[in-house]
Every structure is written in structure tokens, then in C-alpha cells.
BAGU-379024 format. One line per 8 residues: number of its first residue (from 1); their letters; for each residue x, y, z of C-alpha. Coordinates in steps of 0.02 Angstrom, whole numbers, padded with zeros to 5 digits. Example, Ala and Ser with C-alpha at 12.3 -4.5 7.8 and 13.67 -1.06 7.14 Angstrom:
! residues 2
1	AS	00615:-00225:00390  00684:-00053:00357
***
This chain:
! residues 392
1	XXXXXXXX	14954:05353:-02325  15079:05179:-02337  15134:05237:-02473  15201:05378:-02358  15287:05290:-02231  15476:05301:-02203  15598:05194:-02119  15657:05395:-02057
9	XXXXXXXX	15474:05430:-01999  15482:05282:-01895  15630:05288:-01812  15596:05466:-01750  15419:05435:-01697  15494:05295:-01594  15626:05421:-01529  15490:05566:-01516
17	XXXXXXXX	15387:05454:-01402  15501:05383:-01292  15587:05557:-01238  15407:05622:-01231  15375:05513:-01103  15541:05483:-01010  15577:05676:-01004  15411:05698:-00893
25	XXXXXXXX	15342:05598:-00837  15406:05598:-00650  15337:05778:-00651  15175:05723:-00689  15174:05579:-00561  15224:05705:-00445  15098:05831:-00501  14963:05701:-00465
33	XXXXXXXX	15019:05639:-00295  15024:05825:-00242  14837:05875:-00282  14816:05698:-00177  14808:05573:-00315  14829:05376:-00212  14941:05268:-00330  14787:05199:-00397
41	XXXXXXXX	14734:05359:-00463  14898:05422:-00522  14923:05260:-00628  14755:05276:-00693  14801:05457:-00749  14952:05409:-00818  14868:05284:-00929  14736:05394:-00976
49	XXXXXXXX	14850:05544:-01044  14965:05446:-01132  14821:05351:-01226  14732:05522:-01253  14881:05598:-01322  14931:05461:-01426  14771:05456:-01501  14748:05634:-01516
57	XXXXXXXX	14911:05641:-01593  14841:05493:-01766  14688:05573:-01775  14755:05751:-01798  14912:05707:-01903  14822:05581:-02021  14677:05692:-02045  14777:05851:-02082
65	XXXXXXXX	14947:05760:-02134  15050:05870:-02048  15158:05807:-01897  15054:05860:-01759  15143:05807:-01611  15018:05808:-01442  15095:05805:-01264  15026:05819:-01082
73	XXXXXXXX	15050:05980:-01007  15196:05987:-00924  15204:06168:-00835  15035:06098:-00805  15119:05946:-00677  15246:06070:-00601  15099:06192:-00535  15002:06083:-00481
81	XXXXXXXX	15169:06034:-00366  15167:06179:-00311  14948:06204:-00278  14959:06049:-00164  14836:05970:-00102  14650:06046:-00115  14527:06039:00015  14394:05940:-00087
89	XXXXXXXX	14558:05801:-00137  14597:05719:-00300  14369:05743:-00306  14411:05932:-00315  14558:05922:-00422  14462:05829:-00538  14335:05944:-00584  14498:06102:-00596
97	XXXXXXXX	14536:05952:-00735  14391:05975:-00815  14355:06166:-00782  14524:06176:-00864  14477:06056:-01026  14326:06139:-01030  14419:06329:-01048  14545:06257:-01201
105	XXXXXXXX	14362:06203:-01287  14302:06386:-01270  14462:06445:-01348  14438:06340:-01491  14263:06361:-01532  14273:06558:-01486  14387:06648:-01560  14369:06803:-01470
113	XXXXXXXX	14403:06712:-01319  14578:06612:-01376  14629:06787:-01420  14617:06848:-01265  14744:06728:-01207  14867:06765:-01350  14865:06936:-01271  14930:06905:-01101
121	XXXXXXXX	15079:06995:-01108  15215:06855:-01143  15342:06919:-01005  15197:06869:-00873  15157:06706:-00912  15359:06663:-00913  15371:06736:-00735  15223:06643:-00673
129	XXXXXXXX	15281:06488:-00766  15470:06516:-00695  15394:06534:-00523  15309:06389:-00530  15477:06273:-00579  15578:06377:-00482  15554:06262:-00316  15554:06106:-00422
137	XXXXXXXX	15725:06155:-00485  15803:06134:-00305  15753:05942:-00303  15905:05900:-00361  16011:05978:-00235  15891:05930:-00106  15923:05747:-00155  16103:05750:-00137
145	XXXXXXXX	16100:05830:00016  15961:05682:00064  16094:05541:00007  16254:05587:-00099  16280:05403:-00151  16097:05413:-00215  16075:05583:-00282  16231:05642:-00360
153	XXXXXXXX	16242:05476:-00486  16078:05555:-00564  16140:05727:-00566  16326:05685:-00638  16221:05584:-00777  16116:05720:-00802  16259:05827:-00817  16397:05746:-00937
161	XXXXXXXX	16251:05672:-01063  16174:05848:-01077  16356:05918:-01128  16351:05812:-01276  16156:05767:-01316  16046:05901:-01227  15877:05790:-01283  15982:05647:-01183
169	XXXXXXXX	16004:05703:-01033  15848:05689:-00931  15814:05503:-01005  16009:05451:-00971  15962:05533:-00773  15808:05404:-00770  15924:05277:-00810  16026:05323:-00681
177	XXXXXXXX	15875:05315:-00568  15826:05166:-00614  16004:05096:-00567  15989:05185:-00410  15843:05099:-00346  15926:04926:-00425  16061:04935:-00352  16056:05072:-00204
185	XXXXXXXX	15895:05052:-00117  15825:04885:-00010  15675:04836:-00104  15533:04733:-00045  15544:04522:-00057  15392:04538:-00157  15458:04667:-00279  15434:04558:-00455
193	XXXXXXXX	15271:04507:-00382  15200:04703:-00368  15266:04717:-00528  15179:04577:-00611  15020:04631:-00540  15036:04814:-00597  15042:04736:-00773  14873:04761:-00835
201	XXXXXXXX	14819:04943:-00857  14691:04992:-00708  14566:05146:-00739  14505:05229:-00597  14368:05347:-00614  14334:05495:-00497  14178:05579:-00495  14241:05759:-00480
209	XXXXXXXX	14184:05913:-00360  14178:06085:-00409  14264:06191:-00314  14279:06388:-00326  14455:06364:-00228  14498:06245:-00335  14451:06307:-00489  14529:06473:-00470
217	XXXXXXXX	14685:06400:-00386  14719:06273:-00525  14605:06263:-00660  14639:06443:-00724  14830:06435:-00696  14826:06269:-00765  14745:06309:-00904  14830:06497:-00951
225	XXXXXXXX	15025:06383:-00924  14942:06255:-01053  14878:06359:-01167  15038:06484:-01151  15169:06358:-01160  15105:06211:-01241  14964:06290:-01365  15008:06446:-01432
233	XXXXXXXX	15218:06388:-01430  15152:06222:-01522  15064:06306:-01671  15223:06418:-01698  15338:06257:-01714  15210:06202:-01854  15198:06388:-01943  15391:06401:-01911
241	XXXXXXXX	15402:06216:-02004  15305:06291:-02168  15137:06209:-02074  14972:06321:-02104  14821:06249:-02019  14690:06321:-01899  14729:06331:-01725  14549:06338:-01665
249	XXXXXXXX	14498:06154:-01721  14659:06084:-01648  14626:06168:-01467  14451:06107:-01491  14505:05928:-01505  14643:05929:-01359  14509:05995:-01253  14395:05881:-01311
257	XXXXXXXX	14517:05742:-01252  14560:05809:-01090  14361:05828:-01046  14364:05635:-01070  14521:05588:-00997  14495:05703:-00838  14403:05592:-00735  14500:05450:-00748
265	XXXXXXXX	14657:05573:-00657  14726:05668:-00838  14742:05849:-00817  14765:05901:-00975  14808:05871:-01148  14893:05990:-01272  15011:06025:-01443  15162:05982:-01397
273	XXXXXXXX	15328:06099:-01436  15487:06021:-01424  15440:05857:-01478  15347:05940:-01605  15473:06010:-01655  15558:05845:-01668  15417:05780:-01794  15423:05914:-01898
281	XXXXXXXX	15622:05933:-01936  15718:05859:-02108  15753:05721:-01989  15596:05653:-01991  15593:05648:-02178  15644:05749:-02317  15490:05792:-02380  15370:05888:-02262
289	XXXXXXXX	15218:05813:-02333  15287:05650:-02278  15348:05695:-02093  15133:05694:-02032  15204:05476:-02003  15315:05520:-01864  15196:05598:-01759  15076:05445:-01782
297	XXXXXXXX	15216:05346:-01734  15239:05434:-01575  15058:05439:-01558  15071:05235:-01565  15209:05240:-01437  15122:05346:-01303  14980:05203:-01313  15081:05073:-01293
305	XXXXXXXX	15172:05147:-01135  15019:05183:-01078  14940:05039:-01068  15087:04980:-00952  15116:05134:-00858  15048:05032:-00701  15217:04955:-00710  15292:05138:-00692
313	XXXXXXXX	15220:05190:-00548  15230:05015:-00448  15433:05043:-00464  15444:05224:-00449  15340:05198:-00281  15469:05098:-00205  15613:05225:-00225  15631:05381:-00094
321	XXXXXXXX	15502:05530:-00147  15643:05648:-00168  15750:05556:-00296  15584:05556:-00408  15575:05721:-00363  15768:05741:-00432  15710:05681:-00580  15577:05805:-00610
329	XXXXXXXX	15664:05931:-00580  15829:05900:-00674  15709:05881:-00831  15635:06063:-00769  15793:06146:-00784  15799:06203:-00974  15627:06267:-00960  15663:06370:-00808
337	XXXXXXXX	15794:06455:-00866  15697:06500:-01041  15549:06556:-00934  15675:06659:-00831  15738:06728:-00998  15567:06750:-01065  15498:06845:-00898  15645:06979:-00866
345	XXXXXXXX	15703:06992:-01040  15585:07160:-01073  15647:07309:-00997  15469:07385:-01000  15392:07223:-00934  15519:07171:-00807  15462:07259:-00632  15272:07188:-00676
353	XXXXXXXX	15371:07009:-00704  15467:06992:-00559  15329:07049:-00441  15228:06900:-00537  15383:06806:-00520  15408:06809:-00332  15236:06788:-00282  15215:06621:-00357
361	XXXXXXXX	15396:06564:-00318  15339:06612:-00121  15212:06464:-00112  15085:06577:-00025  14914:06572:-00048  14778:06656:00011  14572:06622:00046  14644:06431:-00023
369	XXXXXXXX	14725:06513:-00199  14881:06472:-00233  15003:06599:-00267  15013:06587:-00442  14858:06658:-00490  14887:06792:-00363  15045:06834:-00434  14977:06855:-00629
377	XXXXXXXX	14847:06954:-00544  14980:07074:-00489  15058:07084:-00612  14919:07118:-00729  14887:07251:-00625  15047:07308:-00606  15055:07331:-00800  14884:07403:-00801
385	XXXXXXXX	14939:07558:-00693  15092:07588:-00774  15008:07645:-00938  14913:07790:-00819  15081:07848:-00733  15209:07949:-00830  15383:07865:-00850  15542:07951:-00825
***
């Protein structure tokens, strides 16, 4: 394996990590603090995904050596935005978590079951996925309207990087955030001291409830957006990349790793796609059988940033909720508008999607589901009665 390593395989691991994280990781904060996550909890979540990933991502890649890239699920964060807060708390949430990790298990170790999945029709699980974004998109707006002098440097940053580096864009908005709160917001006297005491990585573990709300308002969307647009989207980056391996024992393991991480706040862990992607390309080295280093690399990151994402959360607390929420939802933007592509793209599909589409964009829920499950039940069903009535 040393004999493998590359200067090239290093320096995009390093890369791979650090926009793996910086890309998403507001979304995911505010993922957590919606399903009612205290600051303890959200930091201990933090910390727990990114050293699941990371070592999800060396065991996989050494073991196959193939640059298997693993990521948190992002669509994952943005729903559970939108679910809210449950009636059982972060307790409840908790066991959607592990509902959830339990569900990506089954779809490894059954086959029939995975498949299943693979044969939601593709057009629905954009427009549920677009619907779920959709009101995380307008954060930006909302946050210039909130402050101009606050919000619009993190758009404009946002903006112009993206024209010339699309992969740059959301960290160069961070960093605009992070000047922001430097230099734009009053911060506490105590400031370095909060942040010298959020040094050392602090797991929280809560013991989880199970919930039928719950579990049917998040753990089954969370787990169909995970295994739709993480999962499945992951293992064609690898096939597209000349990769051939199993997809069953690498859902088995991700699951495996968000069963252990869920209780200490992680919702879920999963292949990655983009920076897959990013692992897998010439850049990372020449010669494919060599690339498997920059995924360990990342992997490596993650674990690192991890282990000081206390640090994160302690500054990102003292900064006005919408400007993280700015953040989230400037990084949303690409995949909203590929979901929106993806959803009303087939003619045949499209009434089914948009019905799907606008009932989890609405926010409603009913009997305590959230609209998103209600709206891939409709259109399901939608779909479902089409194939009895004749078309014109």
C-alpha cells in the first residue's frame, strides 16, 4: 500500500476532505438543531459523523483499493430542516437515526429489499428531494433582507467564486461568514475563552425513543433521500470510473456505522457522490489502481476535523441563525436545481412529480408526518393509477 502513495493522492484527499466538510456542514448543524439537538448534542453529532465517515471511508478503500469516498447524508440534513422538531425531541429523533441505519443494513444484506429502492421511479425521489431544499434555498435571500451589510458579502462571494471554481464557491461563502461574524457581529468578552473550552471533542449519548411519528416522518424519508441520492448515485460514480465492486457489502458497512454513530446525534452515513467523484478522477492519480489513497486521505481529514468540530459549533453559535442558515442554503443551490431537473424532466412522470413536489415544498404535515412522506405517497399513487386509465 506505501508503495502506492502519491504526492497527487494526497493533495486531493486533503482537498476532497476539506470541501466535504466545508460544503455542508452548516446544513447538518442546522438539520440537528431542527429535530431539537442542544449545542451539546449537535457537536457531539458532528464529531461522531465525521469520525464515522472518515473511518468508513480507510476501511472500505484499503480493503477494496478503490477510492471509496463516504459522506454524511446531506439531503438527509435539509429534511430533517424541514421535519422540525418531533414530539419525543432529539430522544425521538434518535431512534428515526437508527430506524434509518437500521433500513440501509436491510438493503445490504437483502437484496430483494435494496432493489426495491432502485425502483422508485427516479423522477419521485428528485421532486421529494427538490421539495425538501426548496425552502432552504430562500435562506439566502432571507438573510439579506435580515441585514444587507451581513448577508449580501456571503452571497456576492458565493456568486463571483462559483463563476470561476463551482467546487469553490460554497467554502469561499464560509469564508465570507466567518469574516462576517469577525468583523460584523459584537461577540461576547469571553469569546477565545468558549473557544478554548470547546477544544476537546465532547460525546454526548442519547438513549433514543421509538416513535411511529417519528419513524415514518423521518426515518423513512431519511433513509429513501440517502439511499436515492447518496447510495445508489455513489456506486454509479465508481462503475462510471471503471470501479466494479458489490454494492450490498458497502451499504452494509455505512449502515453498520450509522447504527453506531446514531446515538451519539449522527443521522446517517453514506457513499458519497461528488466528492467521490473527486477521488476517483485522473486527478487523483494516473493510475486508477492507485487513486483508492485519496479517499483514505480524506477519510484521515474528516477525523481530524472531527475531533475539533466542538470548535465549529462554539463559533457558528455566536453568529445570527439565519446567516448559518445562508450558508446552507447557498451550498443547496446546485442540488436543487438538479433535483428540479431530475423531477420534471419526464414527460410521463411529471404530473405524479410535481404533485410530490408541492406537497413536501408546503411544510404540511399531518397525524405528526411531515409532508414529505405524504407527498411520495401521492405520488406513488398518482403513478399507480395512471397505468389503469387510458392516455390520450
Amino acid at each position: 500500500m506505501l508503495r502506492d502513495f502519491s504526492p497527487q493522492a494526497l493533495i486531493m484527499g486533503l482537498i476532497t476532505g476539506f470541501v466535504g466538510f466545508s460544503s455542508s456542514f452548516a446544513i447538518v448543524l442546522q438539520g440537528l438543531f431542527a429535530v431539537g439537538a442542544s449545542p451539546e448534542q449537535a457537536a457531539s453529532g458532528l464529531t461522531a459523523m465525521c469520525i464515522a465517515m472518515g473511518v468508513c471511508a480507510i476501511i472500505l478503500s484499503a480493503q477494496r483499493k478503490m477510492p471509496i469516498s463516504v459522506a454524511w447524508s446531506t439531503p438527509g440534513a435539509a429534511l430533517m430542516v424541514n421535519s422540525g422538531t418531533l414530539s419525543g425531541g432529539f430522544a425521538a429523533a434518535t431512534g428515526a437515526f437508527l430506524v434509518c441505519a437500521a433500513l440501509i443494513i436491510l438493503s445490504g444484506i437483502w437484496r430483494p429489499f435494496g432493489r426495491a429502492v432502485e425502483r422508485l421511479p427516479v423522477s419521485l425521489a428528485n421532486a421529494m428531494l427538490a421539495g425538501i431544499l426548496m425552502p432552504l434555498c430562500f435562506a439566502p435571500i432571507k438573510a439579506i433582507g435580515f441585514d444587507p451589510m451581513l448577508g449580501l458579502p456571503i452571497a456576492l462571494a458565493w456568486l463571483v467564486v462559483g463563476f470561476f471554481n463551482k467546487l469553490a464557491a460554497v467554502p469561499a461563502a464560509l469564508l465570507a461568514f466567518v469574516l462576517v461574524i469577525i468583523f460584523g457581529v459584537e461577540l461576547p468578552a469571553d469569546t477565545m475563552d468558549q473557544l478554548a473550552n470547546s477544544l476537546l471533542p465532547n460525546m454526548v449519548f442519547t438513549v433514543p425513543i421509538f416513535d411511529i411519528a417519528a419513524v415514518i416522518s423521518l426515518a423513512l424519508p431519511l433513509y429513501i433521500v440517502t439511499m436515492a441520492s447518496q447510495n445508489i448515485p455513489g456506486m454509479a460514480v465508481l462503475k462510471a470510473n471503471n470501479y466494479e465492486t458489490k454494492a450490498g457489502p458497502l451499504f452494509t458497512l455505512t449502515g453498520v456505522f450509522s447504527l453506531v454513530a446514531a446515538p451519539f446525534g449522527s443521522h446517517a452515513v453514506n457513499l458519497a457522490a461528488i466528492t467521490a467523484a473527486m477521488c476517483a478522477s485522473p486527478d487523483a492519480h494516473p493510475d486508477k489502481d492507485k487513486r483508492y489513497w485519496a479517499a483514505i486521505v480524506a477519510g484521515i481529514v474528516y477525523i481530524i476535523i472531527g475531533i475539533f468540530a466542538g470548535v465549529a459549533i462554539t463559533f457558528i453559535s455566536l453568529a445570527p441563525a439565519v446567516l448559518v442558515e445562508a450558508v446552507a442554503g447557498l451550498a443547496l443551490v446546485g442540488a436543487f436545481a438538479a433535483a428540479g431537473y431530475g423531477a420534471l424532466n419526464s414527460e410521463k412522470d411529471r404530473h405524479a412529480a410535481a404533485v410530490t413536489f408541492l406537497i413536501t415544498a408546503s411544510g404540511v404535515s399531518f397525524f405528526g408526518i411531515s409532508g414529505a412522506f405524504w407527498g411520495l405517497l401521492a405520488g406513488i399513487a398518482i403513478l399507480s393509477a395512471s397505468k389503469f386509465i387510458p392516455q390520450k
